[in-house]
C-alpha positions in Angstrom: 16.9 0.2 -23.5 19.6 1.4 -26.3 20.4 -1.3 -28.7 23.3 -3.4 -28.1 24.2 -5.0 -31.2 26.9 -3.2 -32.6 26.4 -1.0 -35.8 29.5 -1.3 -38.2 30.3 1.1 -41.0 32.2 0.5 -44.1 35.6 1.8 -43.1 36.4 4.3 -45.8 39.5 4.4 -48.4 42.9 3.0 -47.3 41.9 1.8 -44.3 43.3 -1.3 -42.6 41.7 -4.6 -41.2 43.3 -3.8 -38.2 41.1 -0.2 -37.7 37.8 -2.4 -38.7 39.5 -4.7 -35.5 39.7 -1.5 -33.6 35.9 -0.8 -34.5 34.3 -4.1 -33.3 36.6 -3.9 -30.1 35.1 -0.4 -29.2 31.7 -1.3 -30.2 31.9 -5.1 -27.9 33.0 -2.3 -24.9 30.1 0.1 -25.6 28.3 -2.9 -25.2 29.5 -4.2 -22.0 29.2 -0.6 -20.6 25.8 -0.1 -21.3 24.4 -3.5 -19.9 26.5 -2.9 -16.6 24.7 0.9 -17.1 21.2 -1.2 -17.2 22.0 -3.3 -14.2 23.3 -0.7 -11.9 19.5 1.2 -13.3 17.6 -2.3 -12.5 19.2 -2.1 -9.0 18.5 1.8 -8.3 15.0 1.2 -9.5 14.7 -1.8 -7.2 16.2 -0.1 -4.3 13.6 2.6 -5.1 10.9 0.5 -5.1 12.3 -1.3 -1.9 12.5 2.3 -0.3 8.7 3.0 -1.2 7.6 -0.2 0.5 9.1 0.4 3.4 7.5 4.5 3.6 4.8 3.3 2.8 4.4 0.7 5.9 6.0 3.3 8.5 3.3 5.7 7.0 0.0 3.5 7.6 1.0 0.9 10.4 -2.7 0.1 10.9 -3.3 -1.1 7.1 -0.4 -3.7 7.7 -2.5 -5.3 10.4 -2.9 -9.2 10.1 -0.7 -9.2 7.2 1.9 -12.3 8.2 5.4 -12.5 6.5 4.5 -15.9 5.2 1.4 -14.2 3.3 3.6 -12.5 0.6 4.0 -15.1 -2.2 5.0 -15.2 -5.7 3.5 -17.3 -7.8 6.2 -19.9 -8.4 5.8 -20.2 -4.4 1.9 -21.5 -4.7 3.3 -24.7 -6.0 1.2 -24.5 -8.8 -2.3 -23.5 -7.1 -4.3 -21.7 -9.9 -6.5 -19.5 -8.0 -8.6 -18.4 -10.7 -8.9 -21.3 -11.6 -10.6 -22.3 -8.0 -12.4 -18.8 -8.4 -13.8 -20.7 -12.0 -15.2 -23.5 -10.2 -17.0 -21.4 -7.6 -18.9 -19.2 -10.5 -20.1 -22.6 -12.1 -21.5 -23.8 -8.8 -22.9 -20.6 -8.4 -24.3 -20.9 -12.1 -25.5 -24.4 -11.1 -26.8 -23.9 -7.7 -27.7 -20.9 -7.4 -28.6 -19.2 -11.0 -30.0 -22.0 -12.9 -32.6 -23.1 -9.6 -33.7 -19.1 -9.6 -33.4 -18.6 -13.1 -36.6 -16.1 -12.7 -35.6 -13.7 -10.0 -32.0 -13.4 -12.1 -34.1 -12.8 -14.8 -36.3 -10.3 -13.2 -33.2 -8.6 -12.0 -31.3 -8.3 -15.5 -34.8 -5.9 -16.1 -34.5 -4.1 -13.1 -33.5 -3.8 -9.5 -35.4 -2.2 -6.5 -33.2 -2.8 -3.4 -34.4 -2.1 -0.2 -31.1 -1.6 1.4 -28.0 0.9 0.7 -25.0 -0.6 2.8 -21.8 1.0 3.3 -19.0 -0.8 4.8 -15.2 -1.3 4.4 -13.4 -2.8 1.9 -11.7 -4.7 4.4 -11.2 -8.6 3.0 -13.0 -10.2 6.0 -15.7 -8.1 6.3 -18.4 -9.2 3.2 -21.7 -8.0 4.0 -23.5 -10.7 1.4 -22.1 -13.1 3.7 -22.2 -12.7 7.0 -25.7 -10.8 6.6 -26.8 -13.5 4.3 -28.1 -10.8 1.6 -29.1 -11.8 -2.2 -28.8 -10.6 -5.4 -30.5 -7.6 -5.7 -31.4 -6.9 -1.8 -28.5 -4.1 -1.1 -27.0 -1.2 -3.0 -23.5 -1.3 -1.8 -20.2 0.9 -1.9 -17.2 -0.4 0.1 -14.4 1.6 1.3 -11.7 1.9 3.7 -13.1 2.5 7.4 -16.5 2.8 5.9 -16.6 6.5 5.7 -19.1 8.7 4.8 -17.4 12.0 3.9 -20.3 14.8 5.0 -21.9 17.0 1.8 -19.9 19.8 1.6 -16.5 17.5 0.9 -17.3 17.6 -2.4 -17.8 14.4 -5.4 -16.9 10.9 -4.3 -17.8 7.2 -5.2 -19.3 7.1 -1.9 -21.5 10.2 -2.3 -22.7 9.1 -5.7 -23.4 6.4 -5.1 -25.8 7.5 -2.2 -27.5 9.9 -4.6 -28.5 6.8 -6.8 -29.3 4.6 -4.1 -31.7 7.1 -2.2 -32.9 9.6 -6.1 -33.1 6.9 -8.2 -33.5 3.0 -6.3 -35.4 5.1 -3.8 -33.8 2.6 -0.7 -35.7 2.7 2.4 -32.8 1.8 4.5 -29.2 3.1 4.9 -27.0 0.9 6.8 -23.0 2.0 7.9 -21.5 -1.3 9.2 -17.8 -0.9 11.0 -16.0 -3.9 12.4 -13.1 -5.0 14.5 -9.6 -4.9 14.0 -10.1 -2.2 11.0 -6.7 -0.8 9.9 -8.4 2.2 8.4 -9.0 3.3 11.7 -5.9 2.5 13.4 -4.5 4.5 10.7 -6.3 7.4 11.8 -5.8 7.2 15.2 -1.9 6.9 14.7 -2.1 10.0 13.3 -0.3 12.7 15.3 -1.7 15.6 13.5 -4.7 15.3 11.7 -4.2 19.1 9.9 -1.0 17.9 8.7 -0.7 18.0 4.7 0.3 14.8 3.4 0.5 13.4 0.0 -1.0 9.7 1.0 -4.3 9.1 -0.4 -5.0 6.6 2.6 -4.5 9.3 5.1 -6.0 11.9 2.9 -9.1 9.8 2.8 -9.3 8.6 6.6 -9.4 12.4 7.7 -13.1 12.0 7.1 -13.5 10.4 10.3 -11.0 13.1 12.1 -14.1 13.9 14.4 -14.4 10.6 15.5 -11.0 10.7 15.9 -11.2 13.5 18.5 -14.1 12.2 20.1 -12.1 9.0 21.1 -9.4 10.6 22.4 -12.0 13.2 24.5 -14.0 10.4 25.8 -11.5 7.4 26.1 -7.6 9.1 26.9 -7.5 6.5 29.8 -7.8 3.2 27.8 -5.2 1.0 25.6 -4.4 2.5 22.3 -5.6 -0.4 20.9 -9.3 0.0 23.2 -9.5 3.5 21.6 -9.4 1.8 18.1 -12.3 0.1 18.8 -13.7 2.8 20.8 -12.9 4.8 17.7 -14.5 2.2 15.1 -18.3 2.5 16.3 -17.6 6.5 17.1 -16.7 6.6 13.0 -20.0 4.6 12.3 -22.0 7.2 14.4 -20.3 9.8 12.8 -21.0 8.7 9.2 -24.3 8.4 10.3 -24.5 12.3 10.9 -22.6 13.1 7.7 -25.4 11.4 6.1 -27.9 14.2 7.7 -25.8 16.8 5.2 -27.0 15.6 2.2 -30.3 17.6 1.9 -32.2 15.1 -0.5 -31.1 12.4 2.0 -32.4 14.4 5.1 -35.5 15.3 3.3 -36.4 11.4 2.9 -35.7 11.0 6.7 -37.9 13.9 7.8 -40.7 12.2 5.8 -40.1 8.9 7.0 -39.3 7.3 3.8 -35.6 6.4 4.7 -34.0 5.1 8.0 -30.5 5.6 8.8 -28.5 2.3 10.9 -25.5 1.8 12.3 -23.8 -1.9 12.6 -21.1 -3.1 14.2 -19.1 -6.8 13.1 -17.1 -8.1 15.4 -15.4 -10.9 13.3 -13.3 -12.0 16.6 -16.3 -13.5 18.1 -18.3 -13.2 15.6 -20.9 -10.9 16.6 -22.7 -7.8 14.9 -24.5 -5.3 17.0 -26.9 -2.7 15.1 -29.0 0.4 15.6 -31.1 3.4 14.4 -30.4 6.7 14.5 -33.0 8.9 16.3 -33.7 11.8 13.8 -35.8 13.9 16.0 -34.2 13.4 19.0 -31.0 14.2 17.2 -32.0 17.1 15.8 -34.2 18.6 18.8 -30.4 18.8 20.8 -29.4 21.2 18.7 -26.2 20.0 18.5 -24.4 18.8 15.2 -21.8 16.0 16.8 -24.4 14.7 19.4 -26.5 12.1 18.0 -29.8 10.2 19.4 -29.9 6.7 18.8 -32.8 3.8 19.6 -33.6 0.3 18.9 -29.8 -1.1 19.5 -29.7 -4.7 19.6 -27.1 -7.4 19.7 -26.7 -10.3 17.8 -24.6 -13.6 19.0 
């Protein structure tokens, strides 16, 4: 922002009081003209900003699922609530009660870890695998992003993708679990999509194309249901579909072949709080010759 104070200069020879008048008059004007300049800029920015809320909703209808009105607060609206405050007390009970009475597995963990588990699920806010699957410290690799999604081999680096070459090369997991759940708005983001070769600048929708085959296998198999049955149709097709991706990684196909890894599916329903899960079949799969058709076996459901 320019400086407003006025700068005076010594008027030079023969000049009057009245033209040094003059000069603080002008400069008092320059003033008012350039705060009115800053507001009418702190209202175009705003207006902006407003603008870029509002694209950004039309743009991704599903990630604006569940969200109420009444949810977007400031912080003079909390009425004082300190949340990290609250999030403080919940790290010393977990220091207390949880740290301090298995002071030597945290110990044995700050050496090394050795999970038996890689888990890949969304980084949607109800869905927390530690929780509802009751896992430990030190049981699960994890990644979390939106829709789950496991982008196949040839899409190049992610955080998802290395993160499964250190889980499977280097913490040598045994298991690979994808877990999908209900109501995800990475999903209905996808399926909103009108077309999925469209070039777009939003990283949400650059990201959920991953699951574009899922996408198209809904809307093969399921055209007669409810949009909103096709989302969920669409949210265990996406988990299947990862699961295939996860053939494309050589070093992670190799460990299947020789029975050292196993790849599962899961599904959370948080509605009814249900999870169903299952194995892929990697023989079976592979013996149909066919790279979207995939053999599955030991499904169960759990309620």
């Amino acid at each position: 922002m320019a400086n407003l104070a006025p700068t005076f200069v010594s008027p030079p020879s023969g000049s009057c009081r009245g033209s040094l008048r003059t000069s603080r008059i002008s400069a008092i004007k320059l003033q008012g003209r350039e705060t009115e300049q800053t507001r009418l800029n702190l209202g175009s920015s705003s207006r902006k900003k407003q603008g870029l809320r509002r694209n950004a909703s039309k743009e991704n209808p599903g990630l604006m699922q569940g969200i109420r009105k009444d949810e977007f607060k400031t912080a003079e609206q909390t009425e004082g609530y300190d949340s990290f405050n609250d999030m403080k007390q919940r790290f010393l009970t977990f220091k207390e009660k949880k740290y301090l009475e298995n002071l030597e597995l945290y110990r044995r963990l700050a050496q090394s870890q050795a999970p038996e588990f890689m888990v890949i699920a969304c980084a949607d806010s109800r869905v927390c695998p530690s929780v509802i699957l009751g896992m430990e410290p030190g049981e699960a690799f994890m990644v979390r992003n939106v829709a789950n999604l496991v982008p196949p081999f040839e899409s190049g680096p992610s955080e998802t993708n290395a993160a499964l070459e250190f889980a499977v090369n280097s913490l040598k997991v045994k298991n690979i679990l994808v877990i999908g759940h209900s109501c995800c708005g990475g999903i209905h983001a996808l399926m909103s999509m009108e077309n999925a070769d469209e070039d777009n600048s939003s990283f949400i929708r650059n990201w959920v194309i991953v699951g574009k085959n899922a996408r198209l296998s809904t809307r093969e198999a399921a055209s007669h249901l409810s949009f909103d049955q096709q989302c969920r149709h669409c949210e265990k097709e996406s988990v299947n579909r990862s699961l295939l991706n996860l053939l494309t990684y050589p070093w992670i196909e190799e460990q299947v072949m020789r029975g050292n890894l196993s790849l599962h599916g899961g599904y959370y329903d948080f509605i009814d709080c249900t999870f169903e899960k299952w194995t892929l079949d990697y023989y079976k799969t592979i013996s149909r010759g066919n790279k979207d058709m995939i053999a599955i076996k030991g499904r169960s459901f759990w309620s």
